[in-house]
N, CA, C and O of each residue as an XYZ file, in Angstrom:
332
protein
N       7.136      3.370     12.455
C       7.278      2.467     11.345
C       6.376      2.886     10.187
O       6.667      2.946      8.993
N       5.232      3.159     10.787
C       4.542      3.785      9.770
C       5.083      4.953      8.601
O       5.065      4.814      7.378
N       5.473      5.911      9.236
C       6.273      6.833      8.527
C       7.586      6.904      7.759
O       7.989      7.610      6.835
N       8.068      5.979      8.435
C       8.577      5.165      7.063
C       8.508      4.303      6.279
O       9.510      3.910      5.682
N       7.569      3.905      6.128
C       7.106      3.243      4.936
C       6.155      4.078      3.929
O       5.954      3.939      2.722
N       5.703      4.895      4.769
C       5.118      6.241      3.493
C       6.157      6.846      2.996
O       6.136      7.402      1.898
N       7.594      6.774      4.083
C       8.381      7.421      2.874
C       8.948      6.893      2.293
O       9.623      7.571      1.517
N       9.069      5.828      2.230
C       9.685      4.723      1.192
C       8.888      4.726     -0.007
O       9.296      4.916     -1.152
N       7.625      4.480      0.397
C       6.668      4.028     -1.435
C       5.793      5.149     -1.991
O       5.109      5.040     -3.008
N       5.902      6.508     -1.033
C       4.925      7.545     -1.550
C       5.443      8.377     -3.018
O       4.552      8.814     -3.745
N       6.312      8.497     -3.259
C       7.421      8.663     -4.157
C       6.894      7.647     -5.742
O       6.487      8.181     -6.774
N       7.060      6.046     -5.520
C       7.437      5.834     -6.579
C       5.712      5.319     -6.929
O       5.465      4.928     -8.070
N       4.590      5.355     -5.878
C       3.281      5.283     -5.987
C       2.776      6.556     -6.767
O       2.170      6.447     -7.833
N       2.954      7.322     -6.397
C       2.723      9.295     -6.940
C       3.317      9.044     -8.698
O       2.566      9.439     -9.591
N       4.634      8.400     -9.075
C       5.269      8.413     -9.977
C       4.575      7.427    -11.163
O       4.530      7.619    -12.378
N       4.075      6.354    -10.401
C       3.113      5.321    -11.500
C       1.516      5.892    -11.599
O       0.703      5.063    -12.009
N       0.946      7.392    -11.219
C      -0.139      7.948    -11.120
C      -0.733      7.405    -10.508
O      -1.728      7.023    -11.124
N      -0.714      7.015     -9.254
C      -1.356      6.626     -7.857
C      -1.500      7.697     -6.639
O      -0.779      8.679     -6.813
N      -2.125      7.717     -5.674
C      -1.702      8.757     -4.598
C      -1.673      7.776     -3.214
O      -2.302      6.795     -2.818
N      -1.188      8.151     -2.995
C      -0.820      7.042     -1.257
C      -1.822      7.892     -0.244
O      -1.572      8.916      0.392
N      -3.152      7.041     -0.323
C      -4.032      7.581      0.900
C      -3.591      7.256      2.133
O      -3.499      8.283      2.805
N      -3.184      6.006      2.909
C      -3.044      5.469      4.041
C      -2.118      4.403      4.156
O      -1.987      3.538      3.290
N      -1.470      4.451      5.218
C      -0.982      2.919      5.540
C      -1.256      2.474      7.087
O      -1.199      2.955      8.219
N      -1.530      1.467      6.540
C      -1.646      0.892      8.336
C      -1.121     -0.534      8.823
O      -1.229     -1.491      8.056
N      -0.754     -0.634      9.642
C      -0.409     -2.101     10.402
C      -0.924     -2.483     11.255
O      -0.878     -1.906     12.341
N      -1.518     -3.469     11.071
C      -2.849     -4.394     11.844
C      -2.757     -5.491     11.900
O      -2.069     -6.165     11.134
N      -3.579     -6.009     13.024
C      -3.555     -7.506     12.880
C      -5.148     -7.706     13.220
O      -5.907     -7.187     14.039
N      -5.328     -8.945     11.956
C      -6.746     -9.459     11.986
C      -6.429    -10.636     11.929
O      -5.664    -11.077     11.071
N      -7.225    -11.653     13.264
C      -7.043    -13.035     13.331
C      -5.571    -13.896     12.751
O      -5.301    -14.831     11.998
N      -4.691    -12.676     13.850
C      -3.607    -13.530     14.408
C      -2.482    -13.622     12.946
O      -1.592    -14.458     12.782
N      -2.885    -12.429     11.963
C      -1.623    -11.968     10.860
C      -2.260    -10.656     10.761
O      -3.348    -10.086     10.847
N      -0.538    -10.403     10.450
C      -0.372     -9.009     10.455
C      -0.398     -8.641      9.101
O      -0.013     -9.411      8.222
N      -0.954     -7.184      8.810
C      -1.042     -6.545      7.360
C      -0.653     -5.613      7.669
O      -0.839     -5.125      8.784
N       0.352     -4.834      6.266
C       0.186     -4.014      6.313
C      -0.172     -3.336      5.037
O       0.366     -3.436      3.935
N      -1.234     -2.597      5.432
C      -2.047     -2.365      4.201
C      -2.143     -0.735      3.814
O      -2.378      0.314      4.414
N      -1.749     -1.250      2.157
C      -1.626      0.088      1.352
C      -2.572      0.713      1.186
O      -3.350     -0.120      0.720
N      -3.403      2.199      1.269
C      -4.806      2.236      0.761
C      -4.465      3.158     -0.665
O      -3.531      3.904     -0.372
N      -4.783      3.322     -1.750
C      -4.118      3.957     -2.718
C      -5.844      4.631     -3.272
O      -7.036      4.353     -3.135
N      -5.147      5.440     -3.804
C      -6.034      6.664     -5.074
C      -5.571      6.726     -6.202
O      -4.361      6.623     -6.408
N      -6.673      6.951     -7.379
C      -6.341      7.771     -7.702
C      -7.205      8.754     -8.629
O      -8.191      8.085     -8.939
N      -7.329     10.256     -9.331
C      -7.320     11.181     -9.226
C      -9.001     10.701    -10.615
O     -10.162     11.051    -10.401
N      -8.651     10.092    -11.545
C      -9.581      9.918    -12.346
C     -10.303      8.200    -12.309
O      -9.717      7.191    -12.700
N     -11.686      8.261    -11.734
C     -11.833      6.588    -12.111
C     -11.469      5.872    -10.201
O     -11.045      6.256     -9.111
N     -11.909      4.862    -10.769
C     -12.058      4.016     -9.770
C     -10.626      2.836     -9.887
O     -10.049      2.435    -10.898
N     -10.439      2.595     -8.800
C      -9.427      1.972     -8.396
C      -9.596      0.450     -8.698
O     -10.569      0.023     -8.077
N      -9.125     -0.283     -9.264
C      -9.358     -1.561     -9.955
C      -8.058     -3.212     -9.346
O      -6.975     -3.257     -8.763
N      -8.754     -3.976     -9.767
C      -7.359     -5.093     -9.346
C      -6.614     -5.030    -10.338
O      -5.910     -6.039    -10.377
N      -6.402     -4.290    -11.225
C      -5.024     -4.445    -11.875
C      -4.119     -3.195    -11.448
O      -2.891     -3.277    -11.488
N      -4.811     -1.990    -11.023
C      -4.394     -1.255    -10.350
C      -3.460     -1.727     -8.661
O      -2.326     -1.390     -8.323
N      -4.202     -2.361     -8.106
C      -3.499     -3.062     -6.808
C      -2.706     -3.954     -7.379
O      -1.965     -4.426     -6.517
N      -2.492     -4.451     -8.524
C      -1.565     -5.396     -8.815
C      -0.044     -4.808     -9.467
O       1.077     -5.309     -9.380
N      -0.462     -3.658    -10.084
C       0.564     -2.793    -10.588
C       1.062     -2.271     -9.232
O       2.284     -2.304     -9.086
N       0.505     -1.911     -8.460
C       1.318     -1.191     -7.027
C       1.841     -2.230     -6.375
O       2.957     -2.097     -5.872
N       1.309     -3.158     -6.288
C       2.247     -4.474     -5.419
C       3.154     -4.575     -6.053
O       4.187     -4.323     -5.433
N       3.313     -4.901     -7.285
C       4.817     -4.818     -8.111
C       5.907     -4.160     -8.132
O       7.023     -4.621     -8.371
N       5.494     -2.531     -7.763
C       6.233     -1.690     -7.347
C       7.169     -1.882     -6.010
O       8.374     -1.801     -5.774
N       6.178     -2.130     -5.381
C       6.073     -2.177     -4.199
C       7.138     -3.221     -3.467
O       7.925     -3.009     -2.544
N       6.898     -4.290     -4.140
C       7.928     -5.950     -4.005
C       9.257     -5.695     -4.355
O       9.806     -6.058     -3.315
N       9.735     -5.498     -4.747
C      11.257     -4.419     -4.727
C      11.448     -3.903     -3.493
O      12.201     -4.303     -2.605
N      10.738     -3.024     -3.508
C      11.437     -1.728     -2.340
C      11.323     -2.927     -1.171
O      12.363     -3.255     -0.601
N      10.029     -3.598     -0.804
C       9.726     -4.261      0.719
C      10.858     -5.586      0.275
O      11.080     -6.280      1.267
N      11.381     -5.927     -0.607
C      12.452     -6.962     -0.296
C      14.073     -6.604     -0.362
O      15.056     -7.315     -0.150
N      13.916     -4.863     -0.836
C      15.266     -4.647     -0.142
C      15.396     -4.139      1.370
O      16.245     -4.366      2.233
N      14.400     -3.476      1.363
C      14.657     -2.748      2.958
C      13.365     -4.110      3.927
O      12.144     -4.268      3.958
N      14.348     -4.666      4.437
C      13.197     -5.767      5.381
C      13.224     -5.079      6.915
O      13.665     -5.756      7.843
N      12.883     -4.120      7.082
C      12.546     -3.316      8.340
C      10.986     -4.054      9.476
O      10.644     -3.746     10.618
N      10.647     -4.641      8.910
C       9.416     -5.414      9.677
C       9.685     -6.695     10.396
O       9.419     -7.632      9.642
N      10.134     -7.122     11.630
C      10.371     -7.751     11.676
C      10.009     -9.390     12.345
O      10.714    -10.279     12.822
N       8.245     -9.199     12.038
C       7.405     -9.913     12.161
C       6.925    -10.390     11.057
O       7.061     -9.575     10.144
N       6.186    -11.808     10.591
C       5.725    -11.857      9.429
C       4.785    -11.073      8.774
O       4.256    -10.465      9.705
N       4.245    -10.707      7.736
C       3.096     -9.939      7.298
C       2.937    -10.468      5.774
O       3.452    -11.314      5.043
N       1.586     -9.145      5.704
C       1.026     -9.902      4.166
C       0.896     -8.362      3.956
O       0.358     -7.600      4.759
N       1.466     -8.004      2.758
C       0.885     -6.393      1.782
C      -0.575     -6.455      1.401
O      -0.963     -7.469      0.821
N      -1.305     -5.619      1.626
C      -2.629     -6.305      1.006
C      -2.875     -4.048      0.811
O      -3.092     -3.214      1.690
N      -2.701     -3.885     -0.661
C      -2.761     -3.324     -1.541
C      -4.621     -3.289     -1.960
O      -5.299     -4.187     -2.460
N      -4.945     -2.193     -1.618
C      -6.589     -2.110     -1.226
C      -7.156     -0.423     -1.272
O      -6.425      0.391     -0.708
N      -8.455      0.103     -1.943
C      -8.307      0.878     -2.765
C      -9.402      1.818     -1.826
O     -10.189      1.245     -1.072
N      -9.375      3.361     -1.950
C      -9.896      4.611     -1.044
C     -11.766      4.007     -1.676
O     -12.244      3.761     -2.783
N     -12.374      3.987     -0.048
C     -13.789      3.957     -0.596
C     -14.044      5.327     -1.160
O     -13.430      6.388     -1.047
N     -15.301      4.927     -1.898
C     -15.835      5.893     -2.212
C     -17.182      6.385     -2.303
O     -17.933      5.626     -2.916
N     -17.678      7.403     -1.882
C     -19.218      7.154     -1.921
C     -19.712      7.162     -0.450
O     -20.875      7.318     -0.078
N     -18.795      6.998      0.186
C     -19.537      6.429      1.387
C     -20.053      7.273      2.865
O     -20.642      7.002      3.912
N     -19.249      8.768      2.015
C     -19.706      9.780      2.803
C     -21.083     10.355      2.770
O     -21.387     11.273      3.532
């Protein structure tokens, strides 16, 4: 499942100058996420940045409903520094 959903949004994330670091599906206290981790190339990753990719994003995940448990997108940005 994973792998397709990178290939669903890596495309039009890359296209709004983002880079698709990670995706993962998890569950923390009983909901599931699945969470975008995004880059990008100049600058630090911001909430209007995660808000522009969720937008993108809300399209594609409400035509193709391939998940078929509830979840929450939670659009969340590459640390940095922390190496």
């Amino acid at each position: 499942m994973i792998e397709k959903v990178k290939n669903l949004i890596e495309k039009p994330i890359n296209e709004a100058g983002y880079i698709l670091d990670e995706v993962l599906y998890l569950q923390e206290n009983n909901t599931n996420f699945l969470r975008i981790v995004i880059d990008k190339k100049e600058g630090l990753i911001n909430v209007n940045d995660c808000v522009k990719v969720n937008d993108i994003l809300d399209s594609i995940f409400d035509d193709i409903d391939f998940i078929n448990e509830s979840y929450i997108v939670d659009i969340c940005s590459k640390e940095k520094g922390s190496e």
